[in-house]
Wavefront OBJ file of the C-alpha trace (Angstrom):
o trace
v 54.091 -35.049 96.614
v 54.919 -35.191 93.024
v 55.398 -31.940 91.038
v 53.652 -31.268 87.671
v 55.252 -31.663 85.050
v 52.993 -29.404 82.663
v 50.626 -26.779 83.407
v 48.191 -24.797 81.187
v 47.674 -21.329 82.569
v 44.211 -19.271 81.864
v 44.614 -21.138 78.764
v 42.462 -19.797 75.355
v 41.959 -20.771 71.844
v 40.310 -18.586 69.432
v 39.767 -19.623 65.717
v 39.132 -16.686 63.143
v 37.191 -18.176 60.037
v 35.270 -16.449 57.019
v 31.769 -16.903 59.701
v 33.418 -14.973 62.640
v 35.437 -15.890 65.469
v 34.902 -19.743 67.350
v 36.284 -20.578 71.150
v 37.846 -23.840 70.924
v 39.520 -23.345 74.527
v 38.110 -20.806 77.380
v 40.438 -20.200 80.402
v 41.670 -23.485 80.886
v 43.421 -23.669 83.868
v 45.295 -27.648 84.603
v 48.098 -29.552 85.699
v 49.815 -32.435 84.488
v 51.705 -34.741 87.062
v 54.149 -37.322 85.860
v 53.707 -41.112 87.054
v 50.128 -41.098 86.329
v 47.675 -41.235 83.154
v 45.207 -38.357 82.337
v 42.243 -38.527 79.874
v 40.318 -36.093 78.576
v 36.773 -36.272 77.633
v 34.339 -34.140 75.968
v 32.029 -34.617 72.845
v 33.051 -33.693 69.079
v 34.026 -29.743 69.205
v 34.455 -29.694 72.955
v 38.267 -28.694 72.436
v 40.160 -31.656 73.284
v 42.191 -32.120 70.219
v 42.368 -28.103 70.691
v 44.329 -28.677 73.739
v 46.297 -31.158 73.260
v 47.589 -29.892 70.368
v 48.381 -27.185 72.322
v 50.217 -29.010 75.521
v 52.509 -30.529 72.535
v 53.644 -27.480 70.800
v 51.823 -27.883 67.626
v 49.476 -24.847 68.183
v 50.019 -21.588 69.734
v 47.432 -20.436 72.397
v 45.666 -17.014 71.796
v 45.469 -16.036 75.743
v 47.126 -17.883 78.607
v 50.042 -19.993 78.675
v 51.807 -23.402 78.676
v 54.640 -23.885 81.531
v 56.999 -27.175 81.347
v 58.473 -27.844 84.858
v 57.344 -24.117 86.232
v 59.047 -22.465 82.969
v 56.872 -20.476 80.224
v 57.256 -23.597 77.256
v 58.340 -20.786 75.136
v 60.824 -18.873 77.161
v 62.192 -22.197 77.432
v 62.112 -23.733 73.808
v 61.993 -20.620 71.744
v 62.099 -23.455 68.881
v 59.209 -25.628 69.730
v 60.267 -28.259 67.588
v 63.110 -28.463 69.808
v 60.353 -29.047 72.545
v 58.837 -31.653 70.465
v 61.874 -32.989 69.761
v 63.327 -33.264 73.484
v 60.141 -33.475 75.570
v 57.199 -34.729 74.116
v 56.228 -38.006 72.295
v 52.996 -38.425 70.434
v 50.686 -41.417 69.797
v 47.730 -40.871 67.225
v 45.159 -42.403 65.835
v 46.358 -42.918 62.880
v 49.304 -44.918 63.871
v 51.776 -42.351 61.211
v 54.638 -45.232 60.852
v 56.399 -44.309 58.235
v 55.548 -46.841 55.506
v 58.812 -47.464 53.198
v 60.559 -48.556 57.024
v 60.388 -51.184 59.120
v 59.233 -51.497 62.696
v 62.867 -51.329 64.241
v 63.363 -48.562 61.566
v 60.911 -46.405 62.555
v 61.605 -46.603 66.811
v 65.504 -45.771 65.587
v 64.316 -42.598 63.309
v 64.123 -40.135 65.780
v 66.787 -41.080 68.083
v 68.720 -40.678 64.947
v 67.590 -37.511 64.373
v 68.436 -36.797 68.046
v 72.026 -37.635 67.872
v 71.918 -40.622 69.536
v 74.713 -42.770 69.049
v 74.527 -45.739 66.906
v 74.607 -48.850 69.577
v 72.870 -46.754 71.889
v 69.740 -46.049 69.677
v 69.814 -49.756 68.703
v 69.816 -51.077 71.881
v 66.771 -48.838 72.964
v 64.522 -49.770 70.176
v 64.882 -53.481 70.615
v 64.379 -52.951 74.373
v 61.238 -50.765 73.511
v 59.766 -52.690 71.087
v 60.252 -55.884 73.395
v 58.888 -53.938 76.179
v 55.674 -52.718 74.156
v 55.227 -56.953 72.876
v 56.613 -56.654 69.289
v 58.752 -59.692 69.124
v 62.121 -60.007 66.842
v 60.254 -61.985 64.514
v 58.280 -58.777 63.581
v 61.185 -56.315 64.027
v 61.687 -56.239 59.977
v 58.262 -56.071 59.231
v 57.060 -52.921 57.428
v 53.591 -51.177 58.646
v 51.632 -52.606 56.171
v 52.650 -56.418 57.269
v 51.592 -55.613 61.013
v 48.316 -55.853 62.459
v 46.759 -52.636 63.809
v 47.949 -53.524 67.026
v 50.969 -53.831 66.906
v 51.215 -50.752 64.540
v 50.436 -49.088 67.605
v 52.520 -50.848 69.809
v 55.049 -49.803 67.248
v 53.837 -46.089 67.147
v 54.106 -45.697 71.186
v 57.890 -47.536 71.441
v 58.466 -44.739 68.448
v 56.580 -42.242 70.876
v 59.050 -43.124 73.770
v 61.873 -43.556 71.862
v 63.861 -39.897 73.667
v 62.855 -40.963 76.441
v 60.139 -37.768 77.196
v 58.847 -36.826 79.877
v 55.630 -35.924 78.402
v 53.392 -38.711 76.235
v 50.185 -37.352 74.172
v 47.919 -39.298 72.867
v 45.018 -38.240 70.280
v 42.707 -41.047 70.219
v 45.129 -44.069 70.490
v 42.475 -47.433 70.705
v 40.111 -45.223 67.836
v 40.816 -47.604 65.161
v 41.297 -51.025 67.046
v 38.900 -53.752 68.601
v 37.798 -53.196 72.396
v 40.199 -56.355 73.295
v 42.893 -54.490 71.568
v 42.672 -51.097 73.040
v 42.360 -52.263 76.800
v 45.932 -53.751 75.869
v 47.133 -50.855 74.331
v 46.195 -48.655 76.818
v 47.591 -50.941 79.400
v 50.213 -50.486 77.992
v 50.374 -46.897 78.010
v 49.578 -46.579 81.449
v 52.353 -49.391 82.721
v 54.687 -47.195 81.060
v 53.384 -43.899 82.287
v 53.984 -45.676 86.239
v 57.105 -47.732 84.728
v 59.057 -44.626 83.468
v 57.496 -41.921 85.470
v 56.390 -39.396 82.691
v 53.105 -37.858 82.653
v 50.492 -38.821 79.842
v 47.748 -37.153 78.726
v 45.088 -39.480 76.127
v 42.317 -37.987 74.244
v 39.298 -40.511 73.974
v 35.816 -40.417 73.445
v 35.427 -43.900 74.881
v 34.383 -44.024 78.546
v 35.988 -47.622 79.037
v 39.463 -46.114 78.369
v 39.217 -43.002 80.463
v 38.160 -45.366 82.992
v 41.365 -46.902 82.889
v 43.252 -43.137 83.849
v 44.019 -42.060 86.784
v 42.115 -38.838 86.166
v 39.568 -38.053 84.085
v 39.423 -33.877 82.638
v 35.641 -33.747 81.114
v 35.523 -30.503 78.684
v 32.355 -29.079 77.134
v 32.463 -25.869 75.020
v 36.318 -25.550 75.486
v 35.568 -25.286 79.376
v 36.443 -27.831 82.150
v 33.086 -29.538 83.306
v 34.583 -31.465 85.645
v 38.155 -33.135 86.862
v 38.107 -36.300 88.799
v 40.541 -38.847 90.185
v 40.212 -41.964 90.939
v 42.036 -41.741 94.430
v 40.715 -38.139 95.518
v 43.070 -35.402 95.072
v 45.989 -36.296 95.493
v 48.650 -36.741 92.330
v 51.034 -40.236 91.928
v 53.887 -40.728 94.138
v 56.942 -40.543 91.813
v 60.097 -43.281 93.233
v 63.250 -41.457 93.253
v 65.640 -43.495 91.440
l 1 2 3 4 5 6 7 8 9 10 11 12 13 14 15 16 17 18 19 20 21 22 23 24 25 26 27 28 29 30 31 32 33 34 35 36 37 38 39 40 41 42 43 44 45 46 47 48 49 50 51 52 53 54 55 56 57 58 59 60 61 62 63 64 65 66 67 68 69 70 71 72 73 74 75 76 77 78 79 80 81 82 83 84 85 86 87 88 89 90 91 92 93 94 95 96 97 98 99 100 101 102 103 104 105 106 107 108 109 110 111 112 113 114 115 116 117 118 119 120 121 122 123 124 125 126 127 128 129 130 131 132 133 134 135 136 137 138 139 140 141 142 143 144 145 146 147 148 149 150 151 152 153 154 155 156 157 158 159 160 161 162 163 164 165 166 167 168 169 170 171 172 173 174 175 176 177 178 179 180 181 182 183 184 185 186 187 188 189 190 191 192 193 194 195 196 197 198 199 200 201 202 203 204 205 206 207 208 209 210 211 212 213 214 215 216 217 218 219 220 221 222 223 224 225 226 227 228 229 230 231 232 233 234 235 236 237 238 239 240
């Protein structure tokens, strides 16, 4: 049986504005298993953003807590951007290539930043960017020169560039064509099986939750309901 990988405990968001307090996230109890792709559902202001932004370091919870591999995240990362860093990779809507760099520029950044060696980090974005179907001929291309497409085929090899063992996604296929996003998403979920890490994508669109192997559904920052498409029972991670 595989073991999660990250697990929200009694989790709880609580915004203070100028009109009072707002609950973005009520006692959200979850856990993320690695092998295997996770969406989560909700309408506008359900909280999904909310939590995902919280699974990734980005926000602190007001109640509850975040564990990564049975460890409190920030017991273990006192620096979350060291979490961020090391652990996580993030896919947006948005794409957020950086636009003065190239494709095979912006996959190298931050394994650069990481300390990666030279060859090494140049061998891993090439295979990356091969794996994700950015050929050589587009390698040199800046953001602006690339379809939408492949910006975010770009965006995820950037995503899995340290290797994490976590992938978040905010709304990946929001800005592309339905043909598009079922081969983005494809994509993301080959790699989820391929490298065994555990992704979690925010969508609004029922055709690509459909495509996860689970499917959280969250109204009013609550869980309304968490289904998989086998039963109960998590991916089987190969030992390698």
């Amino acid at each position: 049986m595989a073991k999660e990988v990250l697990s929200c405990r009694s989790l709880s968001k609580i915004y203070r504005t100028a009109a009072g307090e707002v609950t973005a996230i009520e006692d959200i109890t979850l856990d993320i298993f690695p092998a295997e792709m996770t969406a989560i559902m909700g309408p506008s202001g359900s909280g999904k953003t909310t939590l995902l932004s919280m699974m990734g370091g980005l926000e602190r919870p007001t109640a509850g807590e975040i564990l990564v591999e049975g460890t409190p995240l920030e017991r273990r990362f006192p620096d979350l951007s060291e979490y961020r860093r090391q652990e996580v990779g993030f896919v947006f809507q948005s794409y957020n290539l950086l636009p003065h760099l190239t494709a095979l520029e912006n996959v190298l950044l931050p394994m650069e930043l990481a300390g990666v060696p030279r060859r090494d980090r140049r061998e891993r974005a090439r295979k990356l960017l091969s794996a994700v179907g950015i050929g050589e001929d587009r390698y040199h291309h800046r953001p602006t020169r690339l379809s939408g497409g492949e910006q975010q085929r770009v965006a995820l090899a950037r995503a899995l560039a340290n290797e994490p063992p976590i992938l978040l996604a905010d709304e990946p296929t929001g800005n592309l064509d339905s043909e598009t996003s079922r081969q983005v998403i494809g994509l993301i979920h080959g790699m989820a099986r391929q490298m065994g890490i555990c992704v979690v994508v925010v969508t609004h669109n029922p055709a690509i939750a459909g495509e996860a192997d689970r499917v959280v559904s969250l109204n009013y920052g609550l869980i309304e309901s968490d289904q998989r498409k086998d039963g109960d029972k998590p991916a089987e991670v190969k030992e390698g």
